[in-house]
N, C-alpha and C positions, 0 to 999 in steps of 0.2 A: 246091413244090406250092401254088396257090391253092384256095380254094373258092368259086368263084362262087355266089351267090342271091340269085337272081330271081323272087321271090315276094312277097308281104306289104309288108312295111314299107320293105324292101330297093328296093323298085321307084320310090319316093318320093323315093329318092337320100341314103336314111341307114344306115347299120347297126344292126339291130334285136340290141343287146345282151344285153336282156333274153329274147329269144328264143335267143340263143345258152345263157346261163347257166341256162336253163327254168325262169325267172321270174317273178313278175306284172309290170306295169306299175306297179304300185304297191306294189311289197318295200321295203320300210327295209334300211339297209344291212348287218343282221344277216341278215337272210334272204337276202340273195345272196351274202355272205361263205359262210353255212354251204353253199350250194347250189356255191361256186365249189372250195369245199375239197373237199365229195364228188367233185364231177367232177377235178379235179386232181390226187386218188387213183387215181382209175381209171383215167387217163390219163399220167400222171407213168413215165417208164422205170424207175424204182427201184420202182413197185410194180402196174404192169400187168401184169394175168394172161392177155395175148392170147398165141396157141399160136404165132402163126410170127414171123417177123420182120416181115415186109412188114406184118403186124397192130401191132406193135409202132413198127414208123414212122410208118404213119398214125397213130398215138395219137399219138406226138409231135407231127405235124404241126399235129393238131389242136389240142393245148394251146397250140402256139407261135402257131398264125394267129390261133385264132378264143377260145377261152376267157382266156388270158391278157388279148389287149388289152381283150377284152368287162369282165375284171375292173380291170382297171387305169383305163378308163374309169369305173364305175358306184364303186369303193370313193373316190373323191375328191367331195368334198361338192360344191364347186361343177362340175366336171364332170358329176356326178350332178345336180343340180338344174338347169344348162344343158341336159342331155337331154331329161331329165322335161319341161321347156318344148317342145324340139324333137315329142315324143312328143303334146303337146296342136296343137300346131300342125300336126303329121301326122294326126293325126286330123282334125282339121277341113277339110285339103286331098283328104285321102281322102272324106268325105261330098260335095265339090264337086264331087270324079269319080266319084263310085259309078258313074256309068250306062259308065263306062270301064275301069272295074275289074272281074276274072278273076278270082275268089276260087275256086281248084280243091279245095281238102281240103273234105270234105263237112263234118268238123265246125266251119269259118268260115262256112260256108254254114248249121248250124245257130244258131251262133252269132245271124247278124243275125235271128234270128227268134222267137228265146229268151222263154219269159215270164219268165222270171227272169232276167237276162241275167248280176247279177254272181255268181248259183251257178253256171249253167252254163260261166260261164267258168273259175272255181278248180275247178269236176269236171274241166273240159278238159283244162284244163293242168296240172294233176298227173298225170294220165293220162301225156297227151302228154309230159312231162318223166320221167315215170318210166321210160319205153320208150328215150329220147332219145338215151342213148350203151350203150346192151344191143349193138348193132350198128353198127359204126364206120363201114362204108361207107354207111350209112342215114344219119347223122347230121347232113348237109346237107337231105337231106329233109325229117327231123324239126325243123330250123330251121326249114323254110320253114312247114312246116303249123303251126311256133307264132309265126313270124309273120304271119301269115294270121290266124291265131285274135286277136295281139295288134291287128290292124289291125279287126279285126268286131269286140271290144269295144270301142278306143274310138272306131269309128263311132259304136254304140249309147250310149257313155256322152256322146259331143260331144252326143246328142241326135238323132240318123236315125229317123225315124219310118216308113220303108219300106223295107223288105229290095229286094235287088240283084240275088236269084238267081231272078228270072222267073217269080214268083210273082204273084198280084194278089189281093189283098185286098177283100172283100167285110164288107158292117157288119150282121149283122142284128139289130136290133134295139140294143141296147146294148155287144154284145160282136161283136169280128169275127172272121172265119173266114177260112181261108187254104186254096188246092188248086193245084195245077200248072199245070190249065187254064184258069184262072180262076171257075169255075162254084163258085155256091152250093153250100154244104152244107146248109142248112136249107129247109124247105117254103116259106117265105115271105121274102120278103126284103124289106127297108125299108132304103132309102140313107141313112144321115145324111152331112151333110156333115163332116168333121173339122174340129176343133177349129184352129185358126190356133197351131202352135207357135211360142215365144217365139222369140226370135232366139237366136244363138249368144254374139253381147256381152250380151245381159239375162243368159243363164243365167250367164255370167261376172259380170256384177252382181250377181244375187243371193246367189251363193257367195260374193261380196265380201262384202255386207253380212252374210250372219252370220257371219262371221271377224272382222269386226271387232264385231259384238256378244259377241263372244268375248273378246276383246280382240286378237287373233291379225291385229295388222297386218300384218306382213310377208307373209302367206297372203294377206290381203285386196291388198295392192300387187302381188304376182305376179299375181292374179284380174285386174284392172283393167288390168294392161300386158298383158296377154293380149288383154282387149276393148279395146281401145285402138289395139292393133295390125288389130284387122278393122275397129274403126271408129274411126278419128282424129277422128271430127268428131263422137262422140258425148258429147254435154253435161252428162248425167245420170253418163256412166262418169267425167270430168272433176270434176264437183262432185263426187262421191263420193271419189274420190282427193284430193281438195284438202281433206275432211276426216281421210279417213287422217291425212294429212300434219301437220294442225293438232291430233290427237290424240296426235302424237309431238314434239308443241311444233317442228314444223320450218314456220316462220311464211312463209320464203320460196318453199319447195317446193308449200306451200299455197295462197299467193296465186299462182303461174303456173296452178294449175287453174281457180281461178274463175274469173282473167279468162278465160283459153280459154273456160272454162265458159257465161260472160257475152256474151263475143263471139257464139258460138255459139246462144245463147238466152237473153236481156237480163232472161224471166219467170221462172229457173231458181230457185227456192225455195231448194234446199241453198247453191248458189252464193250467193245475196242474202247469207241468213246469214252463210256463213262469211267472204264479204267485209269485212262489216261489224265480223267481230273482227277482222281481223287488218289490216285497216287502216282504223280508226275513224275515221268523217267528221267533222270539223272543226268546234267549236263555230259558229254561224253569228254574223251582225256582228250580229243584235240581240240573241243573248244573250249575248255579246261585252262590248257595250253595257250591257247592264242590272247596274244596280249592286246589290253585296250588302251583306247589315245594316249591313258594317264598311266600308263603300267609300263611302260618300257623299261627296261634293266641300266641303269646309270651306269655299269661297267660300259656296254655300248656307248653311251653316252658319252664317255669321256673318253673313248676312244676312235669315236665320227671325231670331235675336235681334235686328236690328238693326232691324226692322219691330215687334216686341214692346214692342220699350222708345222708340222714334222716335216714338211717337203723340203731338199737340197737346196741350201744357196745355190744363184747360178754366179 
């Protein structure tokens, strides 16, 4: 038996794990350890309470297809942390289709709209995770609506400033207002224009830069190959990594930033900098040239005295 799904995260051409094991996008690996042993209980033939057989297979089935490998996947660090990347990169490809994207469970569809977005999510998905394996032939379903859910929060946390589900947003005043049809809610309306959101590599910059005010390079190096990767030719995300680098004494890894950094924008201020430590420009030929306390040239020397004591009898 397969379980096909086609929904959410799944559509993107990855397997939403973490929707399998009904957990955040962002659990450390105790919290889907303990979420994969509840479920494993439940599902395990030695301690499943289903009434007929054909209930008792599908449990199997399902711990053998879809929960084992989801846990065999996420319990290995670098597996888990190659995801966790796949998972930022999916989101970001998901906000470049939103206008292509089907989000059917109503609560993904609340999701993008969320004023709170990361409470609304942990209410969700504890919900939705608690309900999750209650009913074994639901349990593809209930995949899907959390990965649906998982894919609407990290729309919203990649940074989507407008929901998907045919809604139009109106501004009055300072605060906006959201309706089906798009019509105002309030007596008066005043348009402002919005606010010009940062880019998707700034935001990744900036979570760079305080990871490493932190000291937390290795966070700040994952932030930067992330921007890096949407934009290869950004010069500022280049300098910024080539100080990482130089704050973990890695002098060569440092200097391929700047120069990138350099080529790319020759005014780049961090780049100047860090060029300049990590390969210091070369005395030039006149102070090269000029001689110190201890270096004078003895020919002079003997030739101050020799002009001293060389003068004409009178």
């Amino acid at each position: 038996m397969s379980f096909q799904i086609n929904r959410g995260l799944f559509t993107l051409d990855m397997s939403d794990y973490h929707a399998i094991l009904g957990v955040s996008v962002e659990s450390d690996v105790k919290d889907i350890r303990k979420n994969y042993l509840k479920i494993a209980r439940r599902l395990h033939p030695d301690s499943c309470t289903a009434d007929t057989e054909n209930a008792k297979q599908l449990a199997a089935q399902l711990l053998s297809k879809l929960v084992n490998p989801a846990w065999e996947k996420l319990s290995q660090e670098k597996n888990r942390t190659e995801h966790e990347l796949l998972l930022k990169l999916k989101g970001q490809a998901a906000v470049r289709k939103r206008h292509e994207i089907e989000l059917m469970s109503s609560v993904a569809q609340q999701m993008l709209k969320a004023g709170n977005p990361d409470q609304f999510y942990r209410s969700a998905l504890q919900d939705l995770a608690e309900r999750q394996f209650q009913h074994l032939d639901q349990v593809p379903e209930m995949v899907a609506q959390l990965s649906e859910l998982n894919m609407a929060y990290l729309m919203r946390r990649t940074g989507l400033d407008e929901t998907t589900s045919g809604t139009k947003t109106t501004y009055t005043g300072a605060s906006a207002t959201s309706s089906p049809t798009g019509a105002s809610t309030g007596t008066s309306t005043t348009v402002v224009p919005a606010k010009p959101s940062e880019s998707v590599a700034d935001q990744y910059y900036r979570r760079a830069e305080n990871f490493m005010a932190k000291g937390n390079f290795a966070q700040a190096t994952l932030e930067l190959r992330d921007a890096l990767k949407l934009e290869p030719n950004n010069s500022r995300c280049h300098s910024l990594m080539g100080m990482v680098y130089l704050r973990q004494n890695q002098a060569t890894m440092a200097k391929i930033h700047f120069n990138k950094a350099l080529a790319l924008n020759p005014d780049d201020p961090i780049a100047i900098e860090g060029k300049q430590k990590v390969d210091p420009a070369p005395p030039t030929s006149q102070s090269a040239a000029k001689p110190g306390k201890n270096d004078r040239n003895p020919k002079s020397n003997s030739g101050l005295f020799s002009s001293l004591f060389s003068g004409k009898k009178k």
